[in-house]
PASE-240791 format. One record per atom (N, C-alpha, C): atom name; residue number from 1; x, y, z. Coordinates in pm, 1 decimal. Atoms other than C-alpha are relative to their C-alpha. Layout:
% PASE-240791
site  pos  xx  yy  zz
CA  NUM  X  Y  Z
...
% end
This chain:
% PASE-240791
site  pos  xx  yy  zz
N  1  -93.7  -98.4  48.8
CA  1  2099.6  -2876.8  -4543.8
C  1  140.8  -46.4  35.6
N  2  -172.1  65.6  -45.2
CA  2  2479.8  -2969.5  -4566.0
C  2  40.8  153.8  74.0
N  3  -96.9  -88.3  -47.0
CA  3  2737.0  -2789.3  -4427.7
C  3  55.8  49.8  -103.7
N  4  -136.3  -11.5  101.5
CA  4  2978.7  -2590.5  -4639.6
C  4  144.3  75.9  55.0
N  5  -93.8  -69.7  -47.7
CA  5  3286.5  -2503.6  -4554.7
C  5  67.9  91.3  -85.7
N  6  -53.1  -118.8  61.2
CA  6  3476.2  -2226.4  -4643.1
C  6  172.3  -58.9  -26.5
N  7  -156.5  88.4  7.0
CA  7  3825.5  -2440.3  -4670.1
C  7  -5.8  -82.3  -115.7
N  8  4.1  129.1  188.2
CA  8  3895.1  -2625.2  -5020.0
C  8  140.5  -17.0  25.7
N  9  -171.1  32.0  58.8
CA  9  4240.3  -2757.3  -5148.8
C  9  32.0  175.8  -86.4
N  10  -60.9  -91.7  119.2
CA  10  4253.5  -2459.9  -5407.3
C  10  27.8  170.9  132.9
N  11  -28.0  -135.5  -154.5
CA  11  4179.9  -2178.7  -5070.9
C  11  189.1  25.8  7.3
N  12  -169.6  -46.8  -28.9
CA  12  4543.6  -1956.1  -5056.1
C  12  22.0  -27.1  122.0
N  13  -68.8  9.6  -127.4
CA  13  4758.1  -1991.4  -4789.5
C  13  -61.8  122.4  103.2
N  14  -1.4  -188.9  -69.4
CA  14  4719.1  -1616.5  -4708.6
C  14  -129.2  60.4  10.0
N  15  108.8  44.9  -43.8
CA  15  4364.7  -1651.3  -4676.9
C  15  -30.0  -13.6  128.4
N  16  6.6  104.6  -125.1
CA  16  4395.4  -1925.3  -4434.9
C  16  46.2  89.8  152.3
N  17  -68.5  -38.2  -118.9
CA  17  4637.5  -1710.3  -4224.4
C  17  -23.7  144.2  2.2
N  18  95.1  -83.5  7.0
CA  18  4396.6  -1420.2  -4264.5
C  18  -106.6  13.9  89.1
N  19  76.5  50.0  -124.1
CA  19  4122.0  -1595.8  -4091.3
C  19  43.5  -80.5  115.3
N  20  -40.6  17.0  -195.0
CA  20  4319.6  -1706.9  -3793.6
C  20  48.3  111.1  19.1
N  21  -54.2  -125.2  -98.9
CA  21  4473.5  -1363.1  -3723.7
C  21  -159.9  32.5  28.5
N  22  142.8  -61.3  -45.3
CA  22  4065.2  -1274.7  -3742.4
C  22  -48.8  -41.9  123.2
N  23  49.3  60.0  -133.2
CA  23  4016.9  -1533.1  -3497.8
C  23  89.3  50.7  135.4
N  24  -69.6  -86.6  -120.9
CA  24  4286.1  -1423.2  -3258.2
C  24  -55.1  109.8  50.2
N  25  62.5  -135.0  -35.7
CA  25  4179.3  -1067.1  -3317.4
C  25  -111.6  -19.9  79.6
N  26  148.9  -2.5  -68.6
CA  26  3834.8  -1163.3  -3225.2
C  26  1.6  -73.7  124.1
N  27  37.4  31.5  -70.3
CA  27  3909.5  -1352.9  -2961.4
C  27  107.2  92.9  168.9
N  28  -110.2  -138.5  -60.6
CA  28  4200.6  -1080.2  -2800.5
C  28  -75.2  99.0  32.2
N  29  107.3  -78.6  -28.1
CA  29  3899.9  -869.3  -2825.4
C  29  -114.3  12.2  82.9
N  30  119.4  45.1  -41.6
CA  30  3651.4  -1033.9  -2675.5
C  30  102.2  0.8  185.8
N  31  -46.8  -7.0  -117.2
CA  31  3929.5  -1116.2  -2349.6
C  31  23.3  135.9  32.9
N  32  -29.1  -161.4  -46.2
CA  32  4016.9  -754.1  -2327.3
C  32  -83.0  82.3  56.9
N  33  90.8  -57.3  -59.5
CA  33  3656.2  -650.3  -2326.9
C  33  -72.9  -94.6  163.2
N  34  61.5  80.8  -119.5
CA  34  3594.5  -945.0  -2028.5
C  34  105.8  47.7  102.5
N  35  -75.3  -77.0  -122.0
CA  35  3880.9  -775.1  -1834.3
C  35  -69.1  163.2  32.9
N  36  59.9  -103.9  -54.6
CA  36  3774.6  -430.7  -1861.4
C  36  -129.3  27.2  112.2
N  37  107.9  23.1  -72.8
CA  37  3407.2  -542.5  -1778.7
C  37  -5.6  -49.1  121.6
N  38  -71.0  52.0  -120.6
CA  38  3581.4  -742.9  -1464.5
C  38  52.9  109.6  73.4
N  39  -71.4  -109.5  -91.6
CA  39  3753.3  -428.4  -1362.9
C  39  -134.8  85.8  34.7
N  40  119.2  -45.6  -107.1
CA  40  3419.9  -233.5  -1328.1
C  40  -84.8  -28.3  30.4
N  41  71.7  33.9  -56.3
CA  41  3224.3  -462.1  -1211.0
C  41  89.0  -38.6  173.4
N  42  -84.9  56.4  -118.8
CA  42  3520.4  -539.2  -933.8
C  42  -21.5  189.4  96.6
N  43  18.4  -139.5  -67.5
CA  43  3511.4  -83.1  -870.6
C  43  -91.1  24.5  33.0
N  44  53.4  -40.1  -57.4
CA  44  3194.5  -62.5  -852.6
C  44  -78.1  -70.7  85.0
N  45  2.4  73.3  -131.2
CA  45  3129.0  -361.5  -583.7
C  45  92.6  71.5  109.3
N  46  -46.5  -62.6  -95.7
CA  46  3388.0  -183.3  -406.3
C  46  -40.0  142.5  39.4
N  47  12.2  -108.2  -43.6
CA  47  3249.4  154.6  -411.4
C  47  -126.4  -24.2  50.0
N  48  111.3  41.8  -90.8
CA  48  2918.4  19.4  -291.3
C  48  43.7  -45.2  134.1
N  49  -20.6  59.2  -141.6
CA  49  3088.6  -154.7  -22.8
C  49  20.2  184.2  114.1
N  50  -107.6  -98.7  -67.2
CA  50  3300.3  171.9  61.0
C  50  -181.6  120.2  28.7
N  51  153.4  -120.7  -16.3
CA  51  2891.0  401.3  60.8
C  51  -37.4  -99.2  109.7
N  52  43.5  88.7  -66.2
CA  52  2759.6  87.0  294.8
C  52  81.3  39.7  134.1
N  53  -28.2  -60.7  -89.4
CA  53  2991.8  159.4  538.2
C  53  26.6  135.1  45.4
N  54  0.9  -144.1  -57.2
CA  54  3031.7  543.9  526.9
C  54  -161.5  18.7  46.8
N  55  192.0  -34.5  -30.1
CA  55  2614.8  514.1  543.8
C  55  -13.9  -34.5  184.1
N  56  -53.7  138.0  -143.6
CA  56  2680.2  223.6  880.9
C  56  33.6  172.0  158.0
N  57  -98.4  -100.2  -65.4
CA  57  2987.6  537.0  1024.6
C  57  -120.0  147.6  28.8
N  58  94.6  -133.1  -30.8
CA  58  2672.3  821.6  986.3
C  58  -115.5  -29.8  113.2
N  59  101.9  44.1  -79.6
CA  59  2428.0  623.5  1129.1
C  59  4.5  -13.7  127.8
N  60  5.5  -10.9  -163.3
CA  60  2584.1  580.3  1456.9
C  60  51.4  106.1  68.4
N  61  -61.2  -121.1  -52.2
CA  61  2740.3  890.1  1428.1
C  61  -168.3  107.8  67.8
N  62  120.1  -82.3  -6.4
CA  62  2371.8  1035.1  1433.8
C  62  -58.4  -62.1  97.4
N  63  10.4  96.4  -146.1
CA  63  2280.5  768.5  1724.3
C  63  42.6  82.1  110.2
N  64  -75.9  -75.6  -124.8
CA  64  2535.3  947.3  1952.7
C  64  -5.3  114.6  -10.7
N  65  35.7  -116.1  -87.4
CA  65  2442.5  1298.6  1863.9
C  65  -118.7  -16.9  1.6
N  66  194.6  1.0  -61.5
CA  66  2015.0  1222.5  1922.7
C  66  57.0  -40.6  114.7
N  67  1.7  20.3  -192.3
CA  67  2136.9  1092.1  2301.9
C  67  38.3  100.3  1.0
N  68  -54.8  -135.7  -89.3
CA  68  2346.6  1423.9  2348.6
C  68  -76.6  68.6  3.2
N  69  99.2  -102.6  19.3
CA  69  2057.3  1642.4  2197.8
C  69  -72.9  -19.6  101.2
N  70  143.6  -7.4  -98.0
CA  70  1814.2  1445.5  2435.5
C  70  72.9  40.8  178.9
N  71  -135.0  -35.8  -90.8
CA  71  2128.1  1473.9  2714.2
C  71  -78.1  149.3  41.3
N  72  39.7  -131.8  -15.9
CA  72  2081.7  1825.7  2689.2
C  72  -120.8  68.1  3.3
N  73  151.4  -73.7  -24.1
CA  73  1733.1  1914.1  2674.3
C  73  -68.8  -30.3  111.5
N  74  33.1  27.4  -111.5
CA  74  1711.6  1712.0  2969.7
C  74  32.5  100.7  110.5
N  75  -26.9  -88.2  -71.7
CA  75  1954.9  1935.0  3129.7
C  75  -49.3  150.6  20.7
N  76  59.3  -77.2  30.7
CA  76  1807.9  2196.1  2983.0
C  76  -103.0  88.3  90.1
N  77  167.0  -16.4  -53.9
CA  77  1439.2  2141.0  3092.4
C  77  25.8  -19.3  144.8
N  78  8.6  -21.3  -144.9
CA  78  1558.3  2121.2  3476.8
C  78  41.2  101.9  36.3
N  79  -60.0  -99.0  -11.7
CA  79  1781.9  2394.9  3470.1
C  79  -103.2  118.4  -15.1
N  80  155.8  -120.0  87.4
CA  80  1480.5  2613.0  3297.9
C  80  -82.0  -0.3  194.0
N  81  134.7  -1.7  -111.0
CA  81  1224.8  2447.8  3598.6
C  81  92.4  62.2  123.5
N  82  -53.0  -40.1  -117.7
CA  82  1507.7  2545.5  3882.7
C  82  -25.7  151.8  -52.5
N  83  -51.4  -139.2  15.8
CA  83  1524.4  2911.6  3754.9
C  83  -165.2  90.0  99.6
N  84  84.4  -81.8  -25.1
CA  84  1224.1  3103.6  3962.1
C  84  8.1  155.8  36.6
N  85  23.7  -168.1  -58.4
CA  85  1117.0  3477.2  4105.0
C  85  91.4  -30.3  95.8
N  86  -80.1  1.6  -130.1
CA  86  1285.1  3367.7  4442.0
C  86  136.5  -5.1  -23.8
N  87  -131.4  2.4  32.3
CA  87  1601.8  3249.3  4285.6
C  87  62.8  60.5  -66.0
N  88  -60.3  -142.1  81.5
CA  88  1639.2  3551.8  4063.4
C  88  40.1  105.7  88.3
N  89  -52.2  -108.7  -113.0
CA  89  1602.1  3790.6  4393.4
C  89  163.2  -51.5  79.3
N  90  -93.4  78.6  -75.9
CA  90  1869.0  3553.5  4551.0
C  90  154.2  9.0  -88.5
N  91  -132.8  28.0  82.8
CA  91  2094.7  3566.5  4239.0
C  91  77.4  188.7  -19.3
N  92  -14.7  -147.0  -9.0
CA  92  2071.9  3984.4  4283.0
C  92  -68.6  28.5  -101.2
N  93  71.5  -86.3  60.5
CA  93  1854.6  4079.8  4043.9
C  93  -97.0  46.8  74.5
N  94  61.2  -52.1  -93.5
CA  94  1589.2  4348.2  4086.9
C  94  -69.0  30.2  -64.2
N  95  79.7  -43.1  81.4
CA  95  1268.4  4467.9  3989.7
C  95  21.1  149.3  -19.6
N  96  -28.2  -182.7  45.1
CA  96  1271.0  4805.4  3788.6
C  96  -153.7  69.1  8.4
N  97  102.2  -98.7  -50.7
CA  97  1036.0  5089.8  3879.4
C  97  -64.7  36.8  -180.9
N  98  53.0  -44.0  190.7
CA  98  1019.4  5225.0  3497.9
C  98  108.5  -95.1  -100.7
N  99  -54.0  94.4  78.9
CA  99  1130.8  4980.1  3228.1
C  99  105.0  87.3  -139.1
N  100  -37.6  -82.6  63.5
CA  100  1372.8  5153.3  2952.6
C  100  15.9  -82.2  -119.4
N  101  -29.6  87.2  45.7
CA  101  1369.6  4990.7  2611.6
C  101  53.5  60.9  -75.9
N  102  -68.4  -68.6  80.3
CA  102  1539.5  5030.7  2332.7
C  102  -96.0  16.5  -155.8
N  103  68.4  -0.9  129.9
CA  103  1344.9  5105.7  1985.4
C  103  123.0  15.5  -119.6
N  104  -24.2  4.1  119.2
CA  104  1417.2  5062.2  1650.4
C  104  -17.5  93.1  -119.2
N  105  103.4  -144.9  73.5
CA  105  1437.9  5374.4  1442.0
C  105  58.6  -10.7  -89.8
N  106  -58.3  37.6  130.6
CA  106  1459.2  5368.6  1062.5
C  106  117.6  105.9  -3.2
N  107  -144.0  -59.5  -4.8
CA  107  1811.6  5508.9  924.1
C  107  12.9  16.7  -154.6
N  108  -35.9  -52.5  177.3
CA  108  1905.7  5677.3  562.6
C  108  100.9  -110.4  -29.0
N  109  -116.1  134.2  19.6
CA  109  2198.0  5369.6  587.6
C  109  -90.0  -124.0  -10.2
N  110  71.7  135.6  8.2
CA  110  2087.1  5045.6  481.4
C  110  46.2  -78.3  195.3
N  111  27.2  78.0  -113.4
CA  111  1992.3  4819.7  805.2
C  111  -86.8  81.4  94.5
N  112  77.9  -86.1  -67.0
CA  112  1876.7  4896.4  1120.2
C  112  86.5  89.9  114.7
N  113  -54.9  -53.1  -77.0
CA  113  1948.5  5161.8  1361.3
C  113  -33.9  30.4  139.3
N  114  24.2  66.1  -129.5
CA  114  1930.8  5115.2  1725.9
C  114  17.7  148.3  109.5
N  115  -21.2  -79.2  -68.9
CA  115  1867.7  5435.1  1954.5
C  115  -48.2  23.8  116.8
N  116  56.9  -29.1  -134.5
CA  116  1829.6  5479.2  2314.0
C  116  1.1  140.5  81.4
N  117  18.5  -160.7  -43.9
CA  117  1691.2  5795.1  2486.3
C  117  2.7  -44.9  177.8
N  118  -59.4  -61.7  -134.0
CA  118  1822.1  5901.9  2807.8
C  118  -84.5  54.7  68.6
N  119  126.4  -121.8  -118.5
CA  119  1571.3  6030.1  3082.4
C  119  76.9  126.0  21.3
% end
């Protein structure tokens, strides 16, 4: 199969300078869309970077509060085992003869209503 070209002697000028603005166009087109595509492939490498380290900043943020939580439950759980009967009499409390509680008595007002009776 030959070639044929699309170029003769008799081809107009205005033609000719038809299909090179096409080619420009097309190729003005083609760089424009390789910048855009450059710009978000450049944003969203950077917004991955920028999740990578806010993920990094949580992770040790959550490191240092699991030691305080365990910190504290340590303190917690000794503070709890020091508390006994002896060290309650010692701290002034006292045992009660008759216990007085408080009940919960329904109320025409929405919620609840809280009444204590008086010996």
């Amino acid at each position: 199969m030959q070639y044929v070209s699309t170029y003769n002697q008799s081809t107009p000028a205005w033609k000719l300078w038809l299909r090179l603005l096409t080619a420009k166009r097309l190729f003005f087109v083609c760089a424009a869309l390789l910048l855009v595509l450059f710009g978000i492939y450049v944003y969203f490498i950077n917004a991955t970077i920028r999740n990578v380290v806010a993920f990094n900043r949580l992770q040790q943020s959550n490191s240092a509060m699991a030691v305080e939580v365990n910190n504290l439950q340590t303190e917690y759980s000794s503070l709890k085992s020091a508390v006994s009967l002896a060290s309650a009499y010692q701290s002034g409390y006292q045992d009660v003869a008759t216990p007085q509680f408080i009940s919960a008595a329904p109320s025409s007002r929405a919620g609840v209503a809280l009444s204590y009776k008086y010996p």
